[in-house]
C-alpha positions in Angstrom: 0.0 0.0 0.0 2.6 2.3 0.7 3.7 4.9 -2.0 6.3 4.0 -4.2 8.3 5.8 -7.3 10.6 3.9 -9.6 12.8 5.2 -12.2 13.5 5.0 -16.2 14.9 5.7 -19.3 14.6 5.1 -23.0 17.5 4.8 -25.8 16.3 7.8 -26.8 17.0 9.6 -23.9 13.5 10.4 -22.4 13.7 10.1 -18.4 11.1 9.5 -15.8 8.9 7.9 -13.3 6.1 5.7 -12.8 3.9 6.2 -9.3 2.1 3.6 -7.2 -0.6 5.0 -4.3 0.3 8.8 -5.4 -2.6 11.0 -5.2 -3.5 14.5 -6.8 -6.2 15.7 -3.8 -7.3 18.9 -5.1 -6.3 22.0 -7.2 -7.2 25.9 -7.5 -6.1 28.6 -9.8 -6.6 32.4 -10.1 -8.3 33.5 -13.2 -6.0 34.2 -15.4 -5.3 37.9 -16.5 -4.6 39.6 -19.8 -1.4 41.3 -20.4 -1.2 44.6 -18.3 -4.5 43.4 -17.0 -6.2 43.0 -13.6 -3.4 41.1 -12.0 -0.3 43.0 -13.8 0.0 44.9 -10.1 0.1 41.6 -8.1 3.5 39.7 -7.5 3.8 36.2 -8.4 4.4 35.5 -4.7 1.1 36.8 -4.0 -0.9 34.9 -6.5 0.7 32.2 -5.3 0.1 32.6 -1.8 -3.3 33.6 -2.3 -4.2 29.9 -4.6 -2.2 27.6 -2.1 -4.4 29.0 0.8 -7.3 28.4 -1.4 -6.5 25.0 -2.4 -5.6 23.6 1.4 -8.8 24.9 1.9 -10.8 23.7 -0.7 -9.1 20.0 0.3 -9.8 20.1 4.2 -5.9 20.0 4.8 -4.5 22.3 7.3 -1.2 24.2 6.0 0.8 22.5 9.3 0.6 19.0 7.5 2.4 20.2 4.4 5.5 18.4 4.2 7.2 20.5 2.0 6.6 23.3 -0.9 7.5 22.9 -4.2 7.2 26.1 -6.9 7.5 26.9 -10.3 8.7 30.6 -11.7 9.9 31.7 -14.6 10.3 34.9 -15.1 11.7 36.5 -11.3 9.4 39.5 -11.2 9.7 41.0 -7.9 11.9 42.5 -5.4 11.6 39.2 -2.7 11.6 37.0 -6.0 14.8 34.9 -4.3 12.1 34.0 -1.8 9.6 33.2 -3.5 8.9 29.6 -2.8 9.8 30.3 1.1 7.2 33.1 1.2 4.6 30.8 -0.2 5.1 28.1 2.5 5.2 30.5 5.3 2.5 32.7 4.1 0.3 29.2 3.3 0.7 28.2 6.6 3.1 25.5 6.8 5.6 24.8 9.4 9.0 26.4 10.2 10.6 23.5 9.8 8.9 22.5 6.4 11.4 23.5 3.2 10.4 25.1 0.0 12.4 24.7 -3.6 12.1 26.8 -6.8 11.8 24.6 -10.1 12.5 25.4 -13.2 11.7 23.4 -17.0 10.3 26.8 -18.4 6.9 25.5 -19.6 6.7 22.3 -18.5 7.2 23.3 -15.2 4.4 23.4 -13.5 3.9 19.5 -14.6 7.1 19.0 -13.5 6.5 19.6 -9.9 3.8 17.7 -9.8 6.2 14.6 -10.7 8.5 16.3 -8.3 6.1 16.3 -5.5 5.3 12.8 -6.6 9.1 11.5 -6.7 9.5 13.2 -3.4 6.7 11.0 -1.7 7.9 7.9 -3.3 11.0 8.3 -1.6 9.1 8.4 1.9 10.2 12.3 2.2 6.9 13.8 2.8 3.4 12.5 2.6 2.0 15.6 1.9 3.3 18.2 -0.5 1.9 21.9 -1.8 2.9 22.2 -5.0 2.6 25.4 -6.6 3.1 27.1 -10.1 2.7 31.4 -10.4 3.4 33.9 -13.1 3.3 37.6 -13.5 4.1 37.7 -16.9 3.1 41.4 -17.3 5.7 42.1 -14.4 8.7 41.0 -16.5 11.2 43.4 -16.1 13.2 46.1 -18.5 16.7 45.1 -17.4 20.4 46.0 -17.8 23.2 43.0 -17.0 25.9 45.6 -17.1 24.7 48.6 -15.4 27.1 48.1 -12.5 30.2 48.2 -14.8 29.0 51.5 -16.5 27.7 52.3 -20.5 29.7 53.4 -23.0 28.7 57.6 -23.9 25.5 57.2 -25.3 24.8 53.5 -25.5 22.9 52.1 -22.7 22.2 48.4 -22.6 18.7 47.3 -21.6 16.8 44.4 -23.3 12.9 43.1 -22.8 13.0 40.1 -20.9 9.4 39.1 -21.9 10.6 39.5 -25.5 13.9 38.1 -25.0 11.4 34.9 -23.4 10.0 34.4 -26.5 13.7 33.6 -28.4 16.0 30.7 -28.1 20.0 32.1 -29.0 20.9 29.0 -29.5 18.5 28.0 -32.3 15.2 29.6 -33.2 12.5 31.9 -31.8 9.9 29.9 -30.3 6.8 31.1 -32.9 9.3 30.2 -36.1 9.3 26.5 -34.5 5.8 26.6 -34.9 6.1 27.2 -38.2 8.5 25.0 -39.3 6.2 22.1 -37.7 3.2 23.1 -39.9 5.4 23.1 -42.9 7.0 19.2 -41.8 3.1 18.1 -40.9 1.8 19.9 -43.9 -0.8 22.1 -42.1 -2.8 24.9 -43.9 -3.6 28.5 -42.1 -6.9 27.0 -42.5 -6.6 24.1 -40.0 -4.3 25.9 -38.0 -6.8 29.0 -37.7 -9.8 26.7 -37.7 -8.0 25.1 -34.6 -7.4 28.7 -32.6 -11.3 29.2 -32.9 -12.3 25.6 -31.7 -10.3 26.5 -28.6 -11.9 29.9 -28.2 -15.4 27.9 -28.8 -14.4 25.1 -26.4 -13.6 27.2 -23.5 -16.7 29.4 -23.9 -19.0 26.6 -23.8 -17.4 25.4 -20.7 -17.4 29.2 -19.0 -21.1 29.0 -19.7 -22.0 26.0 -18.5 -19.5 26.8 -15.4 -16.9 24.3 -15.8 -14.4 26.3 -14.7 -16.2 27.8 -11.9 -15.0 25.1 -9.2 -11.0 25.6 -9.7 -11.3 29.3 -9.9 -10.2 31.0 -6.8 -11.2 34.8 -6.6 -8.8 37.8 -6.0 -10.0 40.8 -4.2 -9.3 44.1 -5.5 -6.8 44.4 -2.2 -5.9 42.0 0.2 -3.4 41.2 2.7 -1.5 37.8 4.2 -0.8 37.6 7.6 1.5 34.7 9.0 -0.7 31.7 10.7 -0.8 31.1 14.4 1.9 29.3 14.7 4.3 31.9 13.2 3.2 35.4 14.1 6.0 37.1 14.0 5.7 37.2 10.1 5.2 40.7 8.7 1.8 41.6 6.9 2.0 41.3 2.9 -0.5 43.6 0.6 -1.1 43.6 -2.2 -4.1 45.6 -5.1 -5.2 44.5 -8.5 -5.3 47.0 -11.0 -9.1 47.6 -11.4 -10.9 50.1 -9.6 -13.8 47.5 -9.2 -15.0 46.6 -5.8 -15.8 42.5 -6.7 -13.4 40.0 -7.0 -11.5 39.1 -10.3 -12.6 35.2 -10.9 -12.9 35.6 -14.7 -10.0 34.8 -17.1 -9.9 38.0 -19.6 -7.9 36.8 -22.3 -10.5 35.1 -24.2 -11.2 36.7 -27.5 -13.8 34.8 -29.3 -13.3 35.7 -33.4 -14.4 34.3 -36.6 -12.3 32.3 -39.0 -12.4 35.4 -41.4 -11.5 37.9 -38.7 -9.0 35.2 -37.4 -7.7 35.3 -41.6 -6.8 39.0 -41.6 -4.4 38.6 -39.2 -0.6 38.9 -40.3 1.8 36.4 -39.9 4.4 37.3 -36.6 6.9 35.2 -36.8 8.3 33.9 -40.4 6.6 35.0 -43.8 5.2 32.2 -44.7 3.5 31.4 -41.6 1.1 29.9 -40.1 1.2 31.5 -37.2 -0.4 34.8 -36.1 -1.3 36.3 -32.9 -4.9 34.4 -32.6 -3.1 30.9 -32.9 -1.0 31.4 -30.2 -1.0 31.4 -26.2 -2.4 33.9 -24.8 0.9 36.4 -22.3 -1.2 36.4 -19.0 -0.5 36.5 -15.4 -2.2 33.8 -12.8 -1.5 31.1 -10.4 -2.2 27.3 -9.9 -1.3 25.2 -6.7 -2.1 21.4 -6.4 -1.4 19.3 -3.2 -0.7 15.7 -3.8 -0.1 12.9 -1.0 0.2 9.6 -0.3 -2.3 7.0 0.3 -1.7 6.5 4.1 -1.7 10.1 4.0 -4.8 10.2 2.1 -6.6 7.3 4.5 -5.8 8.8 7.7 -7.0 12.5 7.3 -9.9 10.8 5.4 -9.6 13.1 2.5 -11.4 12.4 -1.3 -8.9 12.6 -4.3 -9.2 13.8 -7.4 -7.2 11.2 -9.1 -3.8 9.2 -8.8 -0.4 10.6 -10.7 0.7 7.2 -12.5 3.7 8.3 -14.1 5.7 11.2 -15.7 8.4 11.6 -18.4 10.6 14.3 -19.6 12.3 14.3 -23.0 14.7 16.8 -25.5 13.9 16.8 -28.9 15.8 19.5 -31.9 15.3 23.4 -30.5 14.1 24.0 -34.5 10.9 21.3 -33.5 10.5 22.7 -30.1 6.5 21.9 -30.3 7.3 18.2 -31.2 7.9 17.7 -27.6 5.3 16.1 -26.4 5.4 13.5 -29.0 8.3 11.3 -27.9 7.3 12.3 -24.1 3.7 10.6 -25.1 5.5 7.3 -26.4 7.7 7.0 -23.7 5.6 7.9 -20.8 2.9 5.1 -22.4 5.7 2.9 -23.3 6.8 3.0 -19.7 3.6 2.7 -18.2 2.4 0.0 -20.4 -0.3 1.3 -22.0 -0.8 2.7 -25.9 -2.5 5.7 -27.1 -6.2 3.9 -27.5 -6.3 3.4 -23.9 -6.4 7.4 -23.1 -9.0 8.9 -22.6 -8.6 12.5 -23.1 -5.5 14.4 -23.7 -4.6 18.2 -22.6 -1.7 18.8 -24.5 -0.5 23.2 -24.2 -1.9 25.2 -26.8 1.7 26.9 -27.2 0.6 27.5 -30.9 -1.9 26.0 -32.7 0.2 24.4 -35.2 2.2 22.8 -32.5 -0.5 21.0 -30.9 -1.9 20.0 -34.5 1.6 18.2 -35.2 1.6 16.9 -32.2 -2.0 15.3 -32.6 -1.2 14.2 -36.3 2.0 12.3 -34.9 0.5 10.7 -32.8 -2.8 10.1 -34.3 -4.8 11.6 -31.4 -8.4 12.1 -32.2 -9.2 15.7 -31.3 -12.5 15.0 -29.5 -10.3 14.0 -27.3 -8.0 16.6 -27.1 -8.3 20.0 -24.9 -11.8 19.3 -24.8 -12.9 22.6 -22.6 -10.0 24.9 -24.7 -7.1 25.3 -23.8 -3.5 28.3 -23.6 -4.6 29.9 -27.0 -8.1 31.0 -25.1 -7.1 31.1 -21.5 -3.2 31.7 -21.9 -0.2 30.5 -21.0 1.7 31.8 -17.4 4.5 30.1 -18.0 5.3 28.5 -13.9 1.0 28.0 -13.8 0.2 26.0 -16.7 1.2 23.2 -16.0 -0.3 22.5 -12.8 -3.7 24.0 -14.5 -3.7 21.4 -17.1 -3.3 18.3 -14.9 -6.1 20.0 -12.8 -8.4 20.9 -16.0 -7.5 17.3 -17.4 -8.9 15.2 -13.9 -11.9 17.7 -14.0 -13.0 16.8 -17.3 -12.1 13.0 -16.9 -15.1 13.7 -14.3 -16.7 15.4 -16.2 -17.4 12.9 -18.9 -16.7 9.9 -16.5 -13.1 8.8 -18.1 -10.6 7.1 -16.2 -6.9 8.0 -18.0 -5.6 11.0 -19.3 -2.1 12.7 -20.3 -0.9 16.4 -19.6 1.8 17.4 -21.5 3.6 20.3 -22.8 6.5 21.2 -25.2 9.5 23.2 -23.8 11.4 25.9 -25.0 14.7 25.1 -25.8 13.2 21.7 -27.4 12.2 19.5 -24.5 9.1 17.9 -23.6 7.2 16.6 -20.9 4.1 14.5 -20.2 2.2 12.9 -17.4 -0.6 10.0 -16.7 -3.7 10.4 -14.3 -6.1 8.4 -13.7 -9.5 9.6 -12.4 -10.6 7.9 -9.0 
């Protein structure tokens, strides 16, 4: 019964894990805001904060039973950034005593500390973990690396580090990946653009029929964090959205829904030849997503209800040029390794980086797409880079319950060309 993680590896080179009695309790994300939106004031730190206090709630664990704090962050975005994952535990509630690590596989991340979390258990070193994934991508700094050592007359050095995100100086900008995909899967603007407005379509259908509501955690227009009982000595932390408004924010805002011709007039951004223009990519947004995952002792004892079980997870590089083909040799090697092939999966939530990418992806692996991001997906809701992951592990368990499934894969490409994948299965 007890909670168990063994490792593996392929010839390829794709590493990971497969999970006995893991479970995935519960899971709850801030909306998700548009670029210089409502959360653009509001540290990653605090979004963070504010969905781990909202997800220990929402699963009836008290923060003193965390055994440790796990976070993913990109993009460091405020002054206490190097304390990020420490602030979170504190803040959260847990212990003193209880440590908290930063993570960081860019946009696989926040699936990646799910399988951290999970590899930590396995090991018998916690039977209760908080892991958490936050982004303020608005917040991204304007910065100068050699300001300290002076400018030559005339020629200060600052660069955009959200910009500078979206590049790869070792190979090719992320979006021109995207398009060199379409051109090695053969896929038309048409199906590309035809796939951005299926996502829009998808996730307005499920905001109406209040999918979301349930793993949607408000923010106030101001609030504050005091430390729990047990530490209150901690100082108070503040923070304000953006908007004037008096109710809370618990509405993602960068859903845009279009037409395909409205979608057809837009130019291409990153190559001439396309596909890919601004309404078939991820939406820049800000937001946070925390999970907690135990054991099943854990689990049994505190008589808690799981979402699902964490089966196994996988992590893979593939050419920087292909970047979006990552998930495709993380899929056949997480399956391979769990013993299982693609029939057997119910639904797949696979990040909407571009909607080429996740068209290749599908085509590779011959993935029928009413099976795929079945409530939208990044290119409707966006794409925080530290959050997503955790969100679509959470989105993927909610919909195997919502159409009574049993197995489904997460998984994301990476920039820099890696991928990474995970198996759940609904309980």
């Amino acid at each position: 019964m007890s909670a168990s993680v063994k490792g593996f590896k392929d010839s390829y080179g794709a590493c990971g894990s497969v999970f006995e009695n893991i479970y995935f309790v519960s899971g709850k994300r801030t909306a998700f805001g548009k670029m210089n939106g409502t959360l653009s004031t509001v540290s990653p730190t605090d979004l963070a904060i504010l969905s781990s206090k909202a997800c220990l709630k929402a699963s009836g664990i008290d923060g003193t039973k965390v055994d440790q704090v796990i976070a993913s962050n990109i993009a460091q975005c405020s002054e206490d950034a190097f304390f990020l994952p420490r602030h979170i535990g504190l803040y959260a509630g847990a212990k003193l005593g209880v440590p908290a690590l930063l993570s960081q596989r860019i946009c696989g991340s926040g699936i990646e500390i799910i399988a951290q979390a999970c590899e930590q258990i396995g090991m018998g070193k916690g039977d209760c973990i908080l892991s958490v994934g936050t982004e303020t991508m608005s917040r991204m700094p304007l910065v100068s690396f050699t300001a300290r050592t002076g400018f030559a007359l005339g020629r200060p050095e600052y660069s955009d580090m959200l910009w500078e995100a979206l590049n790869d100086t070792a190979a090719t900008p992320m979006g021109e990946t995207a398009d060199n995909l379409a051109k090695k899967y053969g896929l038309s603007r048409v199906e590309v653009d035809e796939f951005s407005l299926r996502s829009q379509q998808r996730y307005q259908k499920a905001c109406e029929s209040g999918f979301f509501d349930d793993e949607i955690v408000g923010v106030d227009p101001r609030g504050s964090f005091d430390g729990a009982k047990h530490l209150p000595d901690l100082k108070t932390r503040k923070y304000k959205t953006k908007t004037r408004a008096k109710e809370s924010f618990v509405k993602d805002e960068h859903p845009r829904m279009g037409t395909m011709e409205s979608l057809g007039k837009l130019p291409f951004v990153f190559s001439k030849s396309g596909p890919t223009t601004a309404g078939s990519a991820s939406g820049i947004v800000d937001g946070a997503c925390a999970s907690i995952i135990c054991s099943k002792e854990f689990l049994e004892e505190n008589q808690l209800q799981a979402m699902g079980k964490i089966k196994a997870a996988v992590s893979v590089g593939v050419d920087p040029s292909l970047m979006g083909e990552g998930p495709v040799p993380a899929i056949k090697a997480l399956l391979a390794g769990s013993g299982m092939g693609i029939s057997e999966i119910d639904l797949f939530e696979i990040n909407e980086a571009f909607g080429a990418q996740v068209l290749s992806c599908a085509k590779a692996l011959e993935i029928d797409q009413e099976k795929l991001n079945i409530n939208g997906g990044s290119i409707a809701i966006g794409h925080p880079l530290g959050a997503t992951g955790v969100r679509l592990v959470l989105t993927l368990l909610r919909s195997l319950k919502q159409l009574d499934k049993r197995y489904g894969v997460a998984s994301a490409c990476i920039g820099g060309g890696q991928g990474i994948a995970m198996l759940v299965e609904r309980v």
